[in-house]
N, C-alpha and C positions, 0 to 999 in steps of 0.2 A: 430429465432430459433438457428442460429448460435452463436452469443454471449451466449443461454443456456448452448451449450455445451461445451463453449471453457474450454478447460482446463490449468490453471497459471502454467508452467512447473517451472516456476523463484519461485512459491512458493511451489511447491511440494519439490524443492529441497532448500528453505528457504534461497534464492541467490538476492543481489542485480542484476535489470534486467543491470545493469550495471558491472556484474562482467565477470573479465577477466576468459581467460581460465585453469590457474595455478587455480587458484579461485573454478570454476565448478567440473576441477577434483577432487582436496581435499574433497570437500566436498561429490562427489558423490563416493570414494574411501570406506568414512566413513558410510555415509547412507548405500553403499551394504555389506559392514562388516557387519553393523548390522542386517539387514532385507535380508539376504540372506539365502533360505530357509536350508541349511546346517548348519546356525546355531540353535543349539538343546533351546539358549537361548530365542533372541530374532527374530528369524525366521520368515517371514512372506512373502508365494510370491507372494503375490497380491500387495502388496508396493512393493517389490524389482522389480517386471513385470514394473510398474507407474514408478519408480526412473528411472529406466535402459532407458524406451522412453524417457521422459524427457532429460536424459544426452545423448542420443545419438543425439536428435536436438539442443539440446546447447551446444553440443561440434563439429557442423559441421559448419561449415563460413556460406557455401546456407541456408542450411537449418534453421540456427540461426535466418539471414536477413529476411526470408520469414515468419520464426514463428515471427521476432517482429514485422513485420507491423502488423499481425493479433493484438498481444499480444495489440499494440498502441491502433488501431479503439475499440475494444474489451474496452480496458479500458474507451477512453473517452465515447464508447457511454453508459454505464451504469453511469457517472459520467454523463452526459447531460440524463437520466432519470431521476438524483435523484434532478436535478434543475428545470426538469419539474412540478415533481408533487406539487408544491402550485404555486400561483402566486407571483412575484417577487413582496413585501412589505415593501422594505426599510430595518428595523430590520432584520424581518423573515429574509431575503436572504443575507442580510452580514452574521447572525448565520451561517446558512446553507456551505457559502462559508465559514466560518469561521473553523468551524467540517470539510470539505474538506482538507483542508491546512494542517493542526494539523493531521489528518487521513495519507493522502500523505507521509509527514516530518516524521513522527511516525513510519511509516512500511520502509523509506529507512534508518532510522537511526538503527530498530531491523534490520534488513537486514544486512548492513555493516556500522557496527559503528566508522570506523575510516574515512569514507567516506563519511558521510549523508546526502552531502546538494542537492539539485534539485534548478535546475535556473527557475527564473517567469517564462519563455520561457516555459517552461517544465510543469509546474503548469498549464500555462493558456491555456495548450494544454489538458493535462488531464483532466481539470474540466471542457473542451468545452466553455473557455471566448475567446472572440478576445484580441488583442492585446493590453497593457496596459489597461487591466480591473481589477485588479486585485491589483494597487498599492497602494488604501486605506487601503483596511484587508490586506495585508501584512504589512504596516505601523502600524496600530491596532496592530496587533499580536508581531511586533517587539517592541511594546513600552509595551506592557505587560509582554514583560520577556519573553514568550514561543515559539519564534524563535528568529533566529540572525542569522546575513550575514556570510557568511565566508571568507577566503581568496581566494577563486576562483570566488565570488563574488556571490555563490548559496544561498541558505536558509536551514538552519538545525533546529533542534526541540533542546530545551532546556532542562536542568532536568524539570525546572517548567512545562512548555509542555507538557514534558514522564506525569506529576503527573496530571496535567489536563484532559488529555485521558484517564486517568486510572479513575479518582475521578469519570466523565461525562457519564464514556460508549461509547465515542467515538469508538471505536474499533466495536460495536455492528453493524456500516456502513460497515463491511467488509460483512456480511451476508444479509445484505439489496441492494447494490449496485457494490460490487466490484462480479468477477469470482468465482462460488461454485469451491472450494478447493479439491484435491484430498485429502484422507486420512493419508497421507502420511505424515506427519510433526512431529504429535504427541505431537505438543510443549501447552506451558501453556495457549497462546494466541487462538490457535484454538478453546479448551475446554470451552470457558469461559462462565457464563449464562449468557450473555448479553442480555437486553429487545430490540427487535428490533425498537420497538416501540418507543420509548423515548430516542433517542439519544437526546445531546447538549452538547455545553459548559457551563460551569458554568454562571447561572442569574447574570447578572452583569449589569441590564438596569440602576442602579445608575452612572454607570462610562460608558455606551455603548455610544456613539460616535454620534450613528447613533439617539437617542433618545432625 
């Protein structure tokens, strides 16, 4: 019941969970400009009420620390739901890990895009793998174009990538698996009609690896 409720402050305020605190403030400066109920434009204090808790735990050090262990457990354990529910089949569960990675990479590169990459360490924490599980589909993935290493030695999502998540519906695992959203974002990604149903990457078993 807990992970129901948790609420993604890092996405209310559309912040990489890795952004510094120059960072948090700008951003949450702008979000209460806008949705501050004094404004006669775009007013609204049921978001400004959401934004204003949100920045006041991410902009306190305790308070920070304490909300991201939740923020961590919170994450991998709906990311180890969504590898529950079929049994591991070889294909099936590289796709699956496959849309995980691509999913991950995708939202820290919207997030902070001069920043994007996330270390396997970090991956294999999120998607609830042990330790080196995970260096095949990231091989896959890096030899098809839709990620690449960086110079700090992370993984970032590619244009090809961004266009595969968008082509696939990959984004649709945000409402399947990841923290219900506060309303508060308002951005193009939230809105989108994604089938929750029918997530994947594009059918590619001519060239799948695993086939």
């Amino acid at each position: 019941m807990e992970n129901d409720s948790f609420i993604d402050y890092y996405e209310i305020l559309q912040i990489s969970s890795n952004a510094d605190q120059d960072t948090i403030d700008r951003v949450y400066r702008h979000l209460a400009r806008r949705y501050h109920p004094d404004n006669s434009g775009t007013g609204d204090a049921a978001k400004f009420d959401v934004i204003t808790k949100a920045y006041r735990v991410l902009s306190d050090p305790e308070k920070r620390a304490a909300y991201d262990a939740k923020y961590s457990n919170n994450l991998s354990h709906r990311w180890n739901l969504f590898f529950k529910t079929s049994p591991a089949d070889g294909a099936e569960e590289d796709r699956k890990i496959y849309q995980g990675i691509l999913y991950l990479l995708y939202i820290t590169r919207k997030r902070d895009t001069f920043h994007p990459a996330m270390g396997i360490v970090e991956l294999e924490r999120l998607l609830g793998f042990p330790e080196n599980q995970l260096e095949f589909q990231v091989w896959y993935l890096k030899e098809k174009g839709w990620i690449q290493r960086d110079e700090s030695g992370g993984y970032s999502i590619t244009a090809g990538g961004v266009d595969t998540v968008i082509e696939n519906d990959i984004l649709s695992l945000r409402d399947r698996f990841l923290p219900a959203k506060g309303e508060t974002s308002g951005s193009k990604e939230n809105s989108s009609g994604n089938d929750p149903e029918n997530p994947g990457v594009r059918d590619e078993s001519k060239d799948h690896p695993s086939n």
